[in-house]
C-alpha positions as CSV (number, residue, x, y, z in Angstrom):
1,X,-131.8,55.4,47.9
2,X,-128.5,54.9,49.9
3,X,-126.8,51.9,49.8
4,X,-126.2,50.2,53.4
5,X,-123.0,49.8,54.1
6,X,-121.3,47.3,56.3
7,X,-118.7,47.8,59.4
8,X,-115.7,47.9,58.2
9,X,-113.6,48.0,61.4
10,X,-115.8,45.0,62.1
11,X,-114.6,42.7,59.3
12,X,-111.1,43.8,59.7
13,X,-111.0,42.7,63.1
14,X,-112.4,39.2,61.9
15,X,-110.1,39.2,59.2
16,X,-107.3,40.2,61.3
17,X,-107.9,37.5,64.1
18,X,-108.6,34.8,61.5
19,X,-104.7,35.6,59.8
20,X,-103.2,35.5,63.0
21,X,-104.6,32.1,63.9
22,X,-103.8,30.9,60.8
23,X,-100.0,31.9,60.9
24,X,-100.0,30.0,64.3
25,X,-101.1,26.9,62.7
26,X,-98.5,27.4,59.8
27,X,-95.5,27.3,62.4
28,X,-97.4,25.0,64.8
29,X,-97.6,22.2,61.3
30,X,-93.9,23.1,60.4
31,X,-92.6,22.3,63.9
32,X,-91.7,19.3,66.3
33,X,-94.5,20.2,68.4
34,X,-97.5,19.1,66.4
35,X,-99.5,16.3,68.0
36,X,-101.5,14.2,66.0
37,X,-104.5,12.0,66.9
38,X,-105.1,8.8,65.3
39,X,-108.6,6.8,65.0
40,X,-107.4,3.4,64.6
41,X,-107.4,1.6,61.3
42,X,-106.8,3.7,58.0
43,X,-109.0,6.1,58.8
44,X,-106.5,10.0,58.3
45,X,-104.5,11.0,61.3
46,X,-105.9,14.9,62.9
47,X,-103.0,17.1,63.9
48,X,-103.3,19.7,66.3
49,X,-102.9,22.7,63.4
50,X,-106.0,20.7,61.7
51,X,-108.3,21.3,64.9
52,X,-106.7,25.3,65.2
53,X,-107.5,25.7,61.6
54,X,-111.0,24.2,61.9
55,X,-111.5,26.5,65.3
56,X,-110.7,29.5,62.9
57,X,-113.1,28.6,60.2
58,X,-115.8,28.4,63.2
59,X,-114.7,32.0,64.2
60,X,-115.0,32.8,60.7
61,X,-118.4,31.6,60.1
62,X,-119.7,33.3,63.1
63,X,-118.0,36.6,62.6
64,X,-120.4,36.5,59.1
65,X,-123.3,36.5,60.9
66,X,-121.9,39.0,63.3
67,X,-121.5,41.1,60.5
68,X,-125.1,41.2,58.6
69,X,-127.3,41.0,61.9
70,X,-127.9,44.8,61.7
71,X,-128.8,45.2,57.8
72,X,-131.6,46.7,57.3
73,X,-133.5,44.5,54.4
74,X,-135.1,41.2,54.7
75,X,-133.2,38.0,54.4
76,X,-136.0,35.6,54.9
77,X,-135.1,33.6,51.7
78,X,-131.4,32.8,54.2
79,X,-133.3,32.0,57.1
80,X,-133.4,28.3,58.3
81,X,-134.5,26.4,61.2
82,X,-132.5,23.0,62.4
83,X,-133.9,21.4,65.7
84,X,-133.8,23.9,68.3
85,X,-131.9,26.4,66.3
86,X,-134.1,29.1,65.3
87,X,-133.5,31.9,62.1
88,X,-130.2,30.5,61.5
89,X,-128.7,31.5,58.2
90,X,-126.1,29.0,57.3
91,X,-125.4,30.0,53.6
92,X,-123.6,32.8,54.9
93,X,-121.0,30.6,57.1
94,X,-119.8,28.5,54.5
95,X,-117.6,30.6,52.4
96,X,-115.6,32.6,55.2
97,X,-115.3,28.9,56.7
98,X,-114.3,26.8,53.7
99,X,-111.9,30.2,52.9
100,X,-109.7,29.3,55.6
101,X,-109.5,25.6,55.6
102,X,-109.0,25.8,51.8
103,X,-106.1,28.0,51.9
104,X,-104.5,26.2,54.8
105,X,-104.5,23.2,52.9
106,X,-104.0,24.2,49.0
107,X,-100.7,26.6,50.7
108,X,-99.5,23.5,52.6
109,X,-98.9,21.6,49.2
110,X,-96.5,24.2,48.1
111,X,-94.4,24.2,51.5
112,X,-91.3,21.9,49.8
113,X,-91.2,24.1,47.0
114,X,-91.8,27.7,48.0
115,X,-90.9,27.2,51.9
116,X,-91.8,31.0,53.7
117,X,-93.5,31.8,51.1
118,X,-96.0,29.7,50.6
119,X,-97.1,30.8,54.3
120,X,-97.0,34.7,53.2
121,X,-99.1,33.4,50.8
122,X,-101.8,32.1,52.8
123,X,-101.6,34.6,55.0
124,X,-102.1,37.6,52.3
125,X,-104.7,35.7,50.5
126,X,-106.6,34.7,53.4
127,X,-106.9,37.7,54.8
128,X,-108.0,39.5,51.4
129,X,-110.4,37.2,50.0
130,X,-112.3,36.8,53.8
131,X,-112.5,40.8,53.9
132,X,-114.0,40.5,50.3
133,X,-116.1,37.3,51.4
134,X,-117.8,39.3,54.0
135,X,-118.0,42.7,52.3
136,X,-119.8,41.1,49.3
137,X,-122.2,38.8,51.3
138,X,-122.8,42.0,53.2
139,X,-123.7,43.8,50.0
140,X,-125.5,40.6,48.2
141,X,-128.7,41.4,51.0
142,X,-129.5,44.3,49.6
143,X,-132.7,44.3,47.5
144,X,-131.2,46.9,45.1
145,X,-130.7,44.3,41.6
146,X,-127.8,47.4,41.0
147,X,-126.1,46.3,44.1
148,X,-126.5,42.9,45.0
149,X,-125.9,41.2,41.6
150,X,-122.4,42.5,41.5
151,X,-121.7,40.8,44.7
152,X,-123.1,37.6,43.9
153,X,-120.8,38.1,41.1
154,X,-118.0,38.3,43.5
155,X,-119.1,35.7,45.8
156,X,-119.4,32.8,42.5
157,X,-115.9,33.7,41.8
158,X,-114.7,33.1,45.0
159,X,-116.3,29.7,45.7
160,X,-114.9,28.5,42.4
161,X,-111.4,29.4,44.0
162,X,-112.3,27.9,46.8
163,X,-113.5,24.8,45.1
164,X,-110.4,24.5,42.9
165,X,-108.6,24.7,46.3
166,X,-110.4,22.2,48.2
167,X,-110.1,19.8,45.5
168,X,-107.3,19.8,44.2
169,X,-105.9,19.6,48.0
170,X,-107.9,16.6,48.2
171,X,-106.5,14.4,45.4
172,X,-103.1,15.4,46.3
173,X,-103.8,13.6,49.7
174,X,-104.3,10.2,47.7
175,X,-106.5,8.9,50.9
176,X,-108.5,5.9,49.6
177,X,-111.6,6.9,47.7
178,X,-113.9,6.5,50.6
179,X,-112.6,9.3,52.2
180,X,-111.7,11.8,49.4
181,X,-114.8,11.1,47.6
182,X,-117.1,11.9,51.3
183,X,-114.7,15.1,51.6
184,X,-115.1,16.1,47.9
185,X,-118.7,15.3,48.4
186,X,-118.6,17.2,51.2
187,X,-117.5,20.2,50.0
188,X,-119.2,20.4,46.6
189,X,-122.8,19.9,48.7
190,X,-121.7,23.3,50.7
191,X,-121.0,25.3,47.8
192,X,-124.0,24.4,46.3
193,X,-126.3,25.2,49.2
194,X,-124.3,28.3,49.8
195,X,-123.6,29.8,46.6
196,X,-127.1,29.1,45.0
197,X,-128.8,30.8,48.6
198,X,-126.8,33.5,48.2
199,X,-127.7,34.1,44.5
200,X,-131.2,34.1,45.9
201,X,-131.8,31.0,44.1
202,X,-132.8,28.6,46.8
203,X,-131.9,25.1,47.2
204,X,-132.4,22.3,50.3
205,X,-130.4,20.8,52.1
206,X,-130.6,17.2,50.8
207,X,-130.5,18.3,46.9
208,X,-127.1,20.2,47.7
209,X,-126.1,16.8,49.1
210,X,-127.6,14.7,45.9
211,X,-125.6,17.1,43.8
212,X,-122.4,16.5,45.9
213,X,-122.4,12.7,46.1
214,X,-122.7,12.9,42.1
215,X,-120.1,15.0,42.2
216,X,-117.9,12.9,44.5
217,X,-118.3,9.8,42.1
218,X,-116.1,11.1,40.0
219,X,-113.2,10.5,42.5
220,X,-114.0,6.9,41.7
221,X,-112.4,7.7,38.2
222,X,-109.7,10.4,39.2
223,X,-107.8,7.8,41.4
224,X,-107.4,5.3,38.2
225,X,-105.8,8.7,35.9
226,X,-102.1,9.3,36.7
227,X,-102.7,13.1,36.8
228,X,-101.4,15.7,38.9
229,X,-103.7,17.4,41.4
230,X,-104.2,20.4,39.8
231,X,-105.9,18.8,37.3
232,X,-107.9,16.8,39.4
233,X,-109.5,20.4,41.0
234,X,-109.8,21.5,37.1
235,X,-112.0,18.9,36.7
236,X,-114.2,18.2,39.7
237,X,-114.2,22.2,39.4
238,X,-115.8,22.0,36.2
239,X,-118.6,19.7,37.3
240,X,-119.1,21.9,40.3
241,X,-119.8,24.6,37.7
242,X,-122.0,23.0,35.8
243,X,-124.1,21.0,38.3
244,X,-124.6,24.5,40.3
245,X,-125.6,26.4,36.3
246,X,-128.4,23.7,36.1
247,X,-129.6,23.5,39.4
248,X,-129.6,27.4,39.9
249,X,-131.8,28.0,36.4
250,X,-133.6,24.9,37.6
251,X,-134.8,26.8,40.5
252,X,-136.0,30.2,38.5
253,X,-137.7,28.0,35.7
254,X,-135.0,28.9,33.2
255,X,-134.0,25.3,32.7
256,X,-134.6,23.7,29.2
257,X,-133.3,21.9,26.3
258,X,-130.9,24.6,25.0
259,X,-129.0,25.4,28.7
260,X,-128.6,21.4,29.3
261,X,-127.2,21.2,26.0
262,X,-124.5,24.2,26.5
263,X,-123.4,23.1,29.9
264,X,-122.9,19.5,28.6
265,X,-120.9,20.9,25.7
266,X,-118.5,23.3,27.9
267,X,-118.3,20.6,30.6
268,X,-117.0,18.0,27.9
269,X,-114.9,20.9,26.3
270,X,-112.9,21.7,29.5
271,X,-112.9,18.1,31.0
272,X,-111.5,16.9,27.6
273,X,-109.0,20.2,27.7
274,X,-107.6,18.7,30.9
275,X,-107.3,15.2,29.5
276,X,-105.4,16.0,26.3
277,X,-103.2,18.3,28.4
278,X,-102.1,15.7,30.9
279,X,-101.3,13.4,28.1
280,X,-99.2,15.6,26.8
């Protein structure tokens, strides 16, 4: 049986437009011309790059489902329905759309240090890992074990990068733990949803969001340890990977006494990795 393939010329173009944009927001945040809005109180200042940046992960998310409309297998385990929005399939906006605000902000941290090219950066990774993003979400459709596994493969790897970028961008901010811990939770909550969808493996909406806010208590901790950010992403990535191996053989009926146990042990092992290492 052949193998569907997707439109290439079609994600380059997404791709493409997506890079472009977020150059524009690069030199739009290093200028003098960079309005910013405030909301009164302490609540974090918007600046105009933010709202360009989250306008690009919007195109982003819709050029996804630009891109699959036309395959030719069932996706009914995708489909969704939210008020009037009808076969909606919201696992596959999520990591094109966290791609780009991730990047813009992990990249941004390294602007002191690396100046220009931090931005090439962004823009080379960007561009790559959306093209692989909706290649492999593409391919993860297919009903063919042979073909879709190895992009689910794909996909995981990528959301963890993701993850460790969105994190780690988040501590360095140091915004009181209100906020960082509804952004971390946030974030987590769409991985989750879209990473265990895509796997086939599905989830709801409100356990995704459980499974965040448990994750997003740890920021509670994280802003008492004098660590560096990168750290910080090590470890609420680590959670992440464990709280999504549970849920995900939770789902299949794979779950028992033996996986809890192994996902405790390597999630204590790497956590407690991180700890000596920042002692040190």
């Amino acid at each position: 049986m052949q193998t569907p393939q997707p439109r290439y010329e079609q994600i380059i173009t997404i791709s493409f437009i997506v890079t472009i944009g977020l150059a524009i927001s690069f030199l739009i945040e290093s200028s003098a011309v960079n309005p910013r809005f405030a909301f009164g109180g302490d609540l974090p200042e918007v600046s105009l790059s933010w709202l360009l940046v989250g306008s690009l992960a919007f195109i982003a998310a819709l050029g996804a489902s630009w891109t699959v409309r036309n395959h030719p297998h069932p996706i009914n385990w995708l489909v969704r329905r939210f008020g009037p929005f009808r076969n909606i399939t919201p696992a596959l906006w999520i990591l094109p759309g966290l791609n780009v605000v991730a990047a813009y902000a992990f990249w941004q941290l390294f602007n002191p240090v690396l100046g220009g090219t931090a931005f090439v950066l962004a823009f080379i990774i960007t561009a790559g890992t959306l093209f692989v993003i909706l290649v492999a979400q593409y391919f993860s459709l297919d009903r063919q074990p042979e073909v879709h596994t190895p992009a689910q493969i794909v996909l995981h790897i990528i959301g963890y990068l993701i993850a460790f970028s969105s994190f780690s961008a988040i501590y360095y901010t140091r915004y009181r733990t209100l906020y960082s811990a509804t952004l971390v939770a946030l974030v987590a909550a769409l991985l989750i949803y879209a990473l265990l969808n895509l796997q086939r493996r599905p989830v709801a909406t409100g356990v995704a969001l459980i499974a965040g806010l448990g994750i997003a208590e740890l920021m509670w901790a994280l802003n008492y340890w004098q660590t560096t950010f990168l750290m910080a992403g090590v470890v609420l990535l680590t959670v992440l990977y464990v709280v999504i191996g549970l849920l995900g053989n939770a789902r299949i009926g794979q779950l028992d006494r033996r996986l809890i146990i192994e996902y405790s042990l390597l999630g204590i092992l790497l956590i407690g990795g991180v700890a000596i290492l920042s002692l040190t």
